[in-house]
N, C-alpha and C positions, 0 to 999 in steps of 0.2 A: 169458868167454862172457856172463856177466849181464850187463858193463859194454857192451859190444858191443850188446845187445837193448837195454837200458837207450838207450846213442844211439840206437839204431833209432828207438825208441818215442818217444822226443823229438824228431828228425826227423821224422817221422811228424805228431807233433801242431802240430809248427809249420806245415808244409806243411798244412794241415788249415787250421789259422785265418787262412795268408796264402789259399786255396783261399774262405775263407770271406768274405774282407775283398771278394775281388777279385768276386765274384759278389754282392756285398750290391744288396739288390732298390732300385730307385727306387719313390718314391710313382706311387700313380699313377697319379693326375688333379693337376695344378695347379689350381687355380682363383684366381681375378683379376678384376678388373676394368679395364678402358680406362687404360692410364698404366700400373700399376702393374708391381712385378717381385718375380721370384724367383727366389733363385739355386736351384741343381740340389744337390737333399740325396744322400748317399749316393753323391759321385762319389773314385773313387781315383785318378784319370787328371786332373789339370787340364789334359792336353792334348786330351781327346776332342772331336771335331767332334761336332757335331748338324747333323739339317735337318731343317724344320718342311715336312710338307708344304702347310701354306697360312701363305704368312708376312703374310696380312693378318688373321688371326685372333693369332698370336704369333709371334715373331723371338727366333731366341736369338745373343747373340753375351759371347764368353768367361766360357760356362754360365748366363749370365745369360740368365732368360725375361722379355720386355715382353709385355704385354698389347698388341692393335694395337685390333681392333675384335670386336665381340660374335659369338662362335662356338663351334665344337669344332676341333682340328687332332694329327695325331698328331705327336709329334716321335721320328726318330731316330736313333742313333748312327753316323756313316758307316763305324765301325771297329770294335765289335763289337754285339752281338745286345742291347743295351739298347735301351728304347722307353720312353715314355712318352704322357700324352696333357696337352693343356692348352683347359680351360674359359675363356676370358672371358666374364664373367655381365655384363648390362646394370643400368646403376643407373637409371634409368628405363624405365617399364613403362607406356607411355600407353594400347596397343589390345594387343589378340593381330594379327601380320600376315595380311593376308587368303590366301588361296590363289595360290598363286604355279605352277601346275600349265600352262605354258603351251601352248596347243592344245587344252587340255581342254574336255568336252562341256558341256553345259546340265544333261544328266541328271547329271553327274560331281559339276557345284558343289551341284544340288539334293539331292544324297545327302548330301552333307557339311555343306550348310548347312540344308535342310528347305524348305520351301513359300515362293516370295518377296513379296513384298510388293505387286512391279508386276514384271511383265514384257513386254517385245516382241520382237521378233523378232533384236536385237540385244543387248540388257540384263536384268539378271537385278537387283531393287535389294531390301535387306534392310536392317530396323531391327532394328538391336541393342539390348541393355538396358544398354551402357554408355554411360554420360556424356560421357564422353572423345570416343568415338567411336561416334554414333549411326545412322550409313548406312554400309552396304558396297554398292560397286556392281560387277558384272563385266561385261564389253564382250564380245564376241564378235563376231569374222569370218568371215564362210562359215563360222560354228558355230563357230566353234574358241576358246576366251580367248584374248583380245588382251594385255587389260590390265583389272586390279582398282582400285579406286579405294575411298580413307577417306576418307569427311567429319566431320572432327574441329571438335568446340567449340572457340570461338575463346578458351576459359577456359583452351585448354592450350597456347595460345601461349606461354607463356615458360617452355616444358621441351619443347616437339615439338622445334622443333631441336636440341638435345642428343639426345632420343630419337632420330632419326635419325642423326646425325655421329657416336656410339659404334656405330653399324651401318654406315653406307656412306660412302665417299668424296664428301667434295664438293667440284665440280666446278664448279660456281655459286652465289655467293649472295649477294641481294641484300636486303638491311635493311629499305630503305624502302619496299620495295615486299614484304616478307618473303614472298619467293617465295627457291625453291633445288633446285637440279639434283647428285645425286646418283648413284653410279655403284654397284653391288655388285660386288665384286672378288675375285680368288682366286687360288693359284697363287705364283710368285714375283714378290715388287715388282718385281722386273726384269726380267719378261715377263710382265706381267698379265693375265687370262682374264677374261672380264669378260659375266655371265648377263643381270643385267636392272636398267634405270635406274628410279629414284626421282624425278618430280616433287611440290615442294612448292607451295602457294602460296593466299596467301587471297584470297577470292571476296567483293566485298561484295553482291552481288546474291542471296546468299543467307545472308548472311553467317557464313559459316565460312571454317575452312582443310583444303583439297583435298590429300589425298596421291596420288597416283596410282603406280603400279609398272609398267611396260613393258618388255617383251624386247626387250636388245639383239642381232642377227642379227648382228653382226660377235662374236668372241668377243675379238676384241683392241680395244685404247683407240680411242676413239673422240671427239672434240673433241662436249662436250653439243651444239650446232647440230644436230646431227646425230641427237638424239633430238627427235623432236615428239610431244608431250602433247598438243597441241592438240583433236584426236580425242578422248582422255576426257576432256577438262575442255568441252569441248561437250554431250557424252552426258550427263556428270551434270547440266549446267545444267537438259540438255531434261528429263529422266527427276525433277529433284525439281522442276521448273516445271509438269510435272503433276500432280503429286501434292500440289500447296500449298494 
């Protein structure tokens, strides 16, 4: 009878530690930067699938996590109740991005940003006490944000593009003329979802370089043509041609 509980009891604790192996917790935040990877700690299964819900944030394939572009994304198992989340952190850090809030009021950005500096009936323009980026302008149509606009020191030219290409896809760009067309993206690479386009480009007439952010209305791809900036990169012209 003792030998019989005795197996019991050993039974019992083996089932216990396989019970323990098979539940062992994931970390859990990855964090990463652009490129980089990491395999998945704490897996018993090398045949578990994962899905990422945004795989332009991280992609995993045979448990390996890539870094894609700068975000948050949750990943999880398509087979049992594991999750996890994964960070890509930006290695450059030129502005804070402006308000991306689109349709938003006048009264909405004045809350968030304070008193501006110049305003019309269209534009809302504020100087900031960074270097990097010393004008934020916002555009409005029939009151609503159109598009936000950074007027960046042309001192950060040779890290803005990076600062941008570790956040959005690009879709344009050109060297000599260092202007570049940017897309934000979401969802699966292979039906992409797509919020709101990035133009880049320097101004010598006032001379910096122009970032501007614009809602794309289609939510799917879209060939850059078919984003015109033209609109704030006029606005700002006019709104810091007054103020000079």
């Amino acid at each position: 009878m003792k030998k019989e509980f005795s197996l019991i009891m050993l039974l019992t604790a083996m089932l216990t530690l396989i019970s323990c192996k098979d539940d062992a917790p994931l970390p859990t935040t990855y964090t990463m930067y652009q490129g980089e990877t990491q395999y998945i700690e704490s897996l018993t299964d090398d045949d578990l699938m994962w899905n990422s819900e945004n795989e332009f944030v991280a992609t995993i394939k045979s448990n390996v996590i890539t870094g894609q572009y700068v975000g948050k994304t949750i990943v999880k198992s398509t087979t049992t109740n594991q999750m996890f989340y994964v960070e890509v952190k930006p290695r450059y850090n030129i502005y804070e991005e402006p308000c991306l809030e689109w349709g938003a009021s006048k009264a909405t950005i004045k809350a968030k940003y304070g008193t501006p500096q110049f305003e019309d009936s269209n534009n809302l323009m504020y100087q900031t006490h960074s270097y990097n980026a010393p004008v934020k302008l916002f555009v409005f149509e029939n009151g609503e944000l159109s598009t936000s606009v950074v007027v960046c020191s042309i001192y950060t030219a040779d890290q803005l593009g990076d600062f941008l290409m570790e956040r959005y896809i690009p879709i344009k760009v050109d060297e000599e003329e260092y202007s570049a067309i940017l897309l934000h993206c979401y969802g699966e690479i292979s039906n992409p979802q797509i919020d709101y386009g990035v133009a880049m480009q320097y101004n010598p007439s006032i001379d910096a370089i122009l970032v501007a952010y614009t809602p794309v209305i289609s939510s799917k791809s879209l060939p850059s043509d078919d984003i015109n900036f033209n609109v704030a990169f006029k606005s700002i012209e006019k709104v810091l041609g007054k103020n000079n």
